[in-house]
Every structure is written in structure tokens, then in C-alpha cells.
PLY file of the C-alpha trace (Angstrom):
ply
format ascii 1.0
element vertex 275
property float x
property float y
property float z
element edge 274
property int vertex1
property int vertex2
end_header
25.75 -91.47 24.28
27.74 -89.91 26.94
27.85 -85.62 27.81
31.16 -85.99 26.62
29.79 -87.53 22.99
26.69 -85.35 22.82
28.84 -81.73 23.29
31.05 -82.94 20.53
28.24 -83.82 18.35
26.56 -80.50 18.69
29.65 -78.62 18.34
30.57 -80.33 15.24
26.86 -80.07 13.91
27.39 -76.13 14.21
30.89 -76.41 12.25
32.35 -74.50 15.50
35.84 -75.47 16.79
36.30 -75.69 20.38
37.52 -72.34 21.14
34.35 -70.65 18.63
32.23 -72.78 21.40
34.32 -71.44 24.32
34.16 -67.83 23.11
30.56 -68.50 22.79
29.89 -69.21 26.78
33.33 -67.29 28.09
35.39 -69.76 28.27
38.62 -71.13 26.80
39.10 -73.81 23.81
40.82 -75.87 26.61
37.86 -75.87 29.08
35.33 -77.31 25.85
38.18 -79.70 25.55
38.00 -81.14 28.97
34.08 -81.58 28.50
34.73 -83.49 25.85
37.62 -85.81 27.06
35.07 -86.02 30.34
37.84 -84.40 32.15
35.73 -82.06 33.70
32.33 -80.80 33.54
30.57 -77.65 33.07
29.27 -75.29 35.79
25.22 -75.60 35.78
25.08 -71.84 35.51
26.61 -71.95 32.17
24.12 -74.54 30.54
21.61 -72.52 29.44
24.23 -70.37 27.38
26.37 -73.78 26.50
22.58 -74.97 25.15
22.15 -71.43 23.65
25.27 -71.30 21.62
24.90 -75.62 20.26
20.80 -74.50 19.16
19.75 -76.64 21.10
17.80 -77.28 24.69
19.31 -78.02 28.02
17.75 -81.62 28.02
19.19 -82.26 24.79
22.50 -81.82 26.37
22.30 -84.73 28.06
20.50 -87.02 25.85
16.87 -86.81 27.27
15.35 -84.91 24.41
12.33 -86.10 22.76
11.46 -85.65 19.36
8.16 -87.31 19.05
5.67 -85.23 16.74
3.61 -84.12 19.66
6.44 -82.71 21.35
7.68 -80.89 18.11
4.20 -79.53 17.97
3.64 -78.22 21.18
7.12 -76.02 20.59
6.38 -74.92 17.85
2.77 -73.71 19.15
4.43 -71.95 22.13
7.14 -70.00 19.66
4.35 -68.60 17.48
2.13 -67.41 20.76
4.93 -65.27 21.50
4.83 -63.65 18.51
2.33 -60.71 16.92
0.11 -62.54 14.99
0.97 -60.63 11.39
4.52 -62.38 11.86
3.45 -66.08 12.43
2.96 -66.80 8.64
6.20 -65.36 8.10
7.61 -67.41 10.71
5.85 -70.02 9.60
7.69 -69.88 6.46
11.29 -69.54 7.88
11.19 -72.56 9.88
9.87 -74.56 7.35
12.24 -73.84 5.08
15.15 -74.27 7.27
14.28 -77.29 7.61
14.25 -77.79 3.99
17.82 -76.23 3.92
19.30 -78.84 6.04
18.53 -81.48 3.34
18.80 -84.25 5.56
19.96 -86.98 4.61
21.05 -85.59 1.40
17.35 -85.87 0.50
16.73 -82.87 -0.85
17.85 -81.46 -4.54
18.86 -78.05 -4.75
17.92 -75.98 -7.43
19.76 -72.17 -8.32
20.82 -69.66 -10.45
24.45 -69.24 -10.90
26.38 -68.14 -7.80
22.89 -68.12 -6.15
21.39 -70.61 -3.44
17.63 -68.86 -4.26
15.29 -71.87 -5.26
15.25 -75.75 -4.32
13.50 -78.39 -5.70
12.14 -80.62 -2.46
13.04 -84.26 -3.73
12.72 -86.45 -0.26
11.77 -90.34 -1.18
8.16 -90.55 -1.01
7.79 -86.44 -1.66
8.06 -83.85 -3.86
7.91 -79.79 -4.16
9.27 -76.32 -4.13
11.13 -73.98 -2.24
11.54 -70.50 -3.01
13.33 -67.90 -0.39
13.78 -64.72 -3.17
12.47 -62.00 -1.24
10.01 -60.65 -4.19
8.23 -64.70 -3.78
8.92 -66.53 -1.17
7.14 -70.10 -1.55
7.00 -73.53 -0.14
5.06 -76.52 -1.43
5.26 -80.12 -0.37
3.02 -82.62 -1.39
3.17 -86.69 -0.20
3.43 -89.40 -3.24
-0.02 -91.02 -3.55
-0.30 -94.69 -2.51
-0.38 -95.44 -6.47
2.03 -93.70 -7.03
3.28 -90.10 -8.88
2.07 -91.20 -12.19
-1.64 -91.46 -11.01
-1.74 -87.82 -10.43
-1.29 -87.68 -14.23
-4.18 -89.77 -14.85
-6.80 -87.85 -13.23
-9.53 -87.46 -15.98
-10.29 -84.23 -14.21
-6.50 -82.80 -15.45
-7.11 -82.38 -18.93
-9.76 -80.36 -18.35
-7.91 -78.44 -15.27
-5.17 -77.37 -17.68
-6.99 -76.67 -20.54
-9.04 -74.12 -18.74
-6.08 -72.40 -16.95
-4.59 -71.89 -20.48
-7.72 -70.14 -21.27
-5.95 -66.77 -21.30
-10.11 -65.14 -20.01
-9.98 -68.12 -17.24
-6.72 -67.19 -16.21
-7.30 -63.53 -16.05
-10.38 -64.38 -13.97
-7.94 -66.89 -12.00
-5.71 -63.73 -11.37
-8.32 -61.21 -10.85
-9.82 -64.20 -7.76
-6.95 -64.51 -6.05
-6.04 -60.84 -5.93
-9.46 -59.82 -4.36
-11.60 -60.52 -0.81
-13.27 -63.73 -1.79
-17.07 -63.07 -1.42
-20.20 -63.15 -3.98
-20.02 -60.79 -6.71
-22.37 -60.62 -9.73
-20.90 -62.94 -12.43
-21.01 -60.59 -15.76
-18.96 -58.15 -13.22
-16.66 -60.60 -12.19
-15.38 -61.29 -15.75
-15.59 -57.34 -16.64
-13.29 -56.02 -13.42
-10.55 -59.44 -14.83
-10.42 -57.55 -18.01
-12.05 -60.81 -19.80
-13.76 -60.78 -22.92
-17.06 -60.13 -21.69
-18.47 -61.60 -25.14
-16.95 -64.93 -23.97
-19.16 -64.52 -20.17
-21.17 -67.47 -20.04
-18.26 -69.94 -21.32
-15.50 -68.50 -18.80
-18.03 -68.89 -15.92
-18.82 -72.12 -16.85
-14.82 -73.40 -16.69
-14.58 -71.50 -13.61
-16.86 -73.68 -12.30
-15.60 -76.43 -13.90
-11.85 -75.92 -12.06
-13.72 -74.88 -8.22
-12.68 -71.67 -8.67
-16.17 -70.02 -7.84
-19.55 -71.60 -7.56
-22.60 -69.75 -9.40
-26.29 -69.19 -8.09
-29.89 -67.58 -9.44
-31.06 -64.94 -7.38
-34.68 -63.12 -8.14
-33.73 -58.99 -7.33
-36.53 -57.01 -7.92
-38.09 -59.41 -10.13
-34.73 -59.42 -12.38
-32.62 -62.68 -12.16
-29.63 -61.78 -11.37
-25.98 -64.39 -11.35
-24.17 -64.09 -8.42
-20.86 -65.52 -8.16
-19.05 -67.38 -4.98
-15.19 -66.72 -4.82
-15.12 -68.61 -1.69
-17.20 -71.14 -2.85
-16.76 -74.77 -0.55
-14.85 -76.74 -2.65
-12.36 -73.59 -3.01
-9.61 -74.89 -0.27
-9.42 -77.76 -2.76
-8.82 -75.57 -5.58
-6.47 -72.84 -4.33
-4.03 -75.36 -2.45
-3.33 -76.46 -6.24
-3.98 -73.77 -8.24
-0.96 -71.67 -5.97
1.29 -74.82 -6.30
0.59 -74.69 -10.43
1.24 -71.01 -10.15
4.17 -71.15 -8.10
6.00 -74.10 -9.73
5.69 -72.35 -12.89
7.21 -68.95 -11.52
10.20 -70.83 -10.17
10.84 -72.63 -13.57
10.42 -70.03 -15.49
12.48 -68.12 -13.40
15.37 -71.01 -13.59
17.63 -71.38 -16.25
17.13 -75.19 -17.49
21.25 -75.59 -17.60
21.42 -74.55 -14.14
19.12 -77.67 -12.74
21.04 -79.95 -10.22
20.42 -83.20 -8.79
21.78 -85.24 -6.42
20.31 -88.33 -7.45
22.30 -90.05 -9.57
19.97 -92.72 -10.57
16.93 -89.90 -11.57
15.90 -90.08 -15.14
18.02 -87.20 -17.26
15.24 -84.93 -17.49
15.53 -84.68 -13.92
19.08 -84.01 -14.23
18.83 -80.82 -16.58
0 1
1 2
2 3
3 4
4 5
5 6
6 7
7 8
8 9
9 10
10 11
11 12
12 13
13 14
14 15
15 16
16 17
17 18
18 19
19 20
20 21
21 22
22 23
23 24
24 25
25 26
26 27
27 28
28 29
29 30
30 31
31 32
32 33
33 34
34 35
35 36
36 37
37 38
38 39
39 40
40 41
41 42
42 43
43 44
44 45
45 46
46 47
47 48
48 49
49 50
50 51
51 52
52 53
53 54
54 55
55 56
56 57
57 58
58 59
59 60
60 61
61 62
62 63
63 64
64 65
65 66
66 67
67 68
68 69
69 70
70 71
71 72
72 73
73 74
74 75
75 76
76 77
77 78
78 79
79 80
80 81
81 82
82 83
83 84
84 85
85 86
86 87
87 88
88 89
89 90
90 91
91 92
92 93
93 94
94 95
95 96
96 97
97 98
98 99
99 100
100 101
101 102
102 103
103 104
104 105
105 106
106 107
107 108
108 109
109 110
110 111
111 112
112 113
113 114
114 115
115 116
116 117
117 118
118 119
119 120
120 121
121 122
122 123
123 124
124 125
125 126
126 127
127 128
128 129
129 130
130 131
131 132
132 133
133 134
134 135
135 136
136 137
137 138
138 139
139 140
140 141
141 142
142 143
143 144
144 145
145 146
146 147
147 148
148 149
149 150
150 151
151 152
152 153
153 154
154 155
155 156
156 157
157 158
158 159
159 160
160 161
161 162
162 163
163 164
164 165
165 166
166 167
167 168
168 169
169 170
170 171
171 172
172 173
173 174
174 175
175 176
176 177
177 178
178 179
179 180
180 181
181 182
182 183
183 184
184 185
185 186
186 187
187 188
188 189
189 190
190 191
191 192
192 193
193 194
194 195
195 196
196 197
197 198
198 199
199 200
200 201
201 202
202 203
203 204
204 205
205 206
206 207
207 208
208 209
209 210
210 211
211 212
212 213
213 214
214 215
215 216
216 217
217 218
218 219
219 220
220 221
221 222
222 223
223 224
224 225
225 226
226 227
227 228
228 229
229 230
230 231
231 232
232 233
233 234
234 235
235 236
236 237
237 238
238 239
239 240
240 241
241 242
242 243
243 244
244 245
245 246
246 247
247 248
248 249
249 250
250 251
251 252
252 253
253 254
254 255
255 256
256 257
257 258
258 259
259 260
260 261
261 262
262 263
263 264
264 265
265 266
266 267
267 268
268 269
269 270
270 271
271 272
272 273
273 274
């Protein structure tokens, strides 16, 4: 691809007209023109504004960009070091979603309230999740299609008894209470008291706790009194939360859809994608 070719396709990338780029670097419509005609190029000084206004770098310009995974990485590294580290989550965040936004490809569904661009449902081939950029819950899941397929996730013997815990309305409280707290050991029967469980119901909503890696439970001797402590940060509990936040999530976001405002731009989904 030629400069000539590679301005244009920037420029028309950025749905700018020639003059909008011109304005952009202080030049005339008729100057962008010549670039592109390879009539005439532009002055080195003005590349790294030319690359500023297109969003994109000065090697780009003239087709030696890279976009291997390592190299993607290593930018993306160097933007969050120059950033306070209570605003690289966030940051975090608004790249990734951008780059949901783009829907390359035409990949991705979008999914919104009337009038509103506000949630997306990530639909990409081989992968599936959610996007949400309201400010009050901003959330992004993506999770890869197993090698056996979607429908094997549904045949996990472990589900049943996932889901029938977490509509536990105790077990959920707990759930809540978990999450909303520094995860480190607390004594069991107090665990379930400060979630506003049933504390008649103690020994059965530890037990699916357990059951779903939400905590892990352990004897202790104090002062020759055993004594329960509980583990909110117990190992297995990466494996948990990663889940348990998606199951959590994807629920606010259809609940907080209306079911006639679902679009897809699949047209060979099944209908209940559709709607």
C-alpha cells in the first residue's frame, strides 16, 4: 500500500473529509488532497500531528506498523505506567471496551434500550459476553467457546448444584455480604449473622458455600473452645469470583434490558437470540 493509499485509509477510517484532516494539522483540504493523489508530500515536521489527528503512529503512516500481540502488549504496558495506579483499572476498562465498540467485522451484537447505545451483547465467532458502559455498572465479560463446544458448559454436573445454591436466598445474601467485604477469615456463625442470614439455617448455608468455592472452612482449638473459622479468600476463590461476577453481571444487564429491545445481527441465530 502506498502513503498515498494508507492517508486515505486512515482518513476515511476517522469519517473525516479532507479539509476536517487539513484543519486538523493547519493545512488546507487541497494540500490532504495532493497527499493523496501523491502529488506532493507532507513536511516531516507535521507527521507527528498528521499521525495525531488519523489515531494512529508515525510508522503506521507508512505501512511499517506491527500488530503482533507482543507489540500490542508492550503499548499497552507503557500507557498504563504513565498513569496513577487508581486509574489503570479504569483505563483498563475503556480500552477494552472500545475495542468492543468497533465491532469488527460486524462481529459483535449490540444490545440497548431505546434511543440508548448503553449495553452490548459480545457475539464474536468462537466467543461470547457482556458489555456494559452505564456509569452506575460498568462491566465487561468475555469468555472463549470450549473446544466441545457452548453446550458442554451446560453439562457440567457441578451447575445444578452451582445454581441451586445461588438461588438460596441465605447463600446469596452470604454471596453479597463476601463480595462487599475485605476477604479474610472470619468466624463462620458471624459470617452468616453480619449477611443478615437465617442463622437457624448456619450449618447448611456454610456447607453450600463451600460447595460453590465461595469460602473454605477450618477447626481451630481457642482456649480449649473449637471455634469455625471461615476463609473468604479461600484458594479456589479466583475460580469462583471470575464466574460468580459474570452470573451477577449478566443478570443485571438482562434484567435491566427490555426483552423487545434485543438486536442481532446474525441473521442465521436461533430466534431466541433474536428477541
Amino acid at each position: 500500500m502506498t502513503f498515498a493509499e494508507t492517508i486515505r485509509k486512515f482518513r476515511t477510517n476517522c469519517n473525516l473529509t479532507q479539509e476536517a484532516l487539513g484543519e486538523r494539522v493547519g493545512l488546507s483540504g487541497q494540500a490532504v488532497s495532493k497527499w493523496e493523489t501523491s502529488d506532493a508530500y507532507p513536511d516531516p515536521t507535521l507527521l507527528p500531528a498528521l499521525a495525531d489527528a488519523l489515531g494512529v503512529t508515525i510508522d503506521a503512516l507508512f505501512g511499517h506498523e506491527t500488530h503482533s500481540k507482543e507489540r500490542l502488549a508492550e503499548e499497552f504496558s507503557a500507557m498504563l505506567r504513565n498513569v496513577r495506579p487508581d486509574e489503570r483499572i479504569r483505563l483498563r476498562f475503556e480500552v477494552l471496551a472500545a475495542l468492543f465498540c468497533t465491532k469488527p467485522g460486524g462481529g459483535a451484537a449490540s444490545v440497548c434500550e431505546p434511543g440508548e447505545k448503553k449495553y452490548y451483547r459480545i457475539d464474536t465467532w468462537n466467543a461470547a459476553g457482556f458489555l456494559s458502559e452505564n456509569e452506575d455498572f460498568p462491566f465487561l465479560t468475555l469468555g472463549l467457546e470450549p473446544p466441545e463446544g457452548w453446550e458442554s458448559l451446560c453439562r457440567d454436573e457441578r451447575l445444578p448444584g452451582f445454581l441451586a445454591a445461588i438461588g438460596d436466598p441465605d447463600v446469596f445474601r452470604c454471596v453479597l455480604w463476601i463480595f462487599g467485604h475485605e476477604t479474610k477469615p472470619i468466624e463462620a456463625s458471624l459470617l452468616v449473622k453480619k449477611a443478615g442470614a437465617d442463622p437457624a439455617r448456619t450449618d447448611e448455608v456454610l456447607e453450600k458455600l463451600v460447595k460453590i468455592g465461595a469460602i473454605s472452612l477450618e477447626t481451630y482449638v481457642i482456649n480449649g473452645r473449637e471455634r469455625v473459622i471461615a476463609d473468604t479468600a479461600p484458594a479456589c476463590f479466583i475460580y469462583f469470583k471470575g464466574p460468580m461476577l459474570s452470573f451477577l453481571s449478566a443478570a443485571r444487564v438482562l434484567t435491566s434490558c427490555k426483552a423487545g429491545t434485543h438486536y442481532h445481527e446474525n441473521s442465521n441465530d436461533p430466534p431466541f437470540l433474536k428477541h
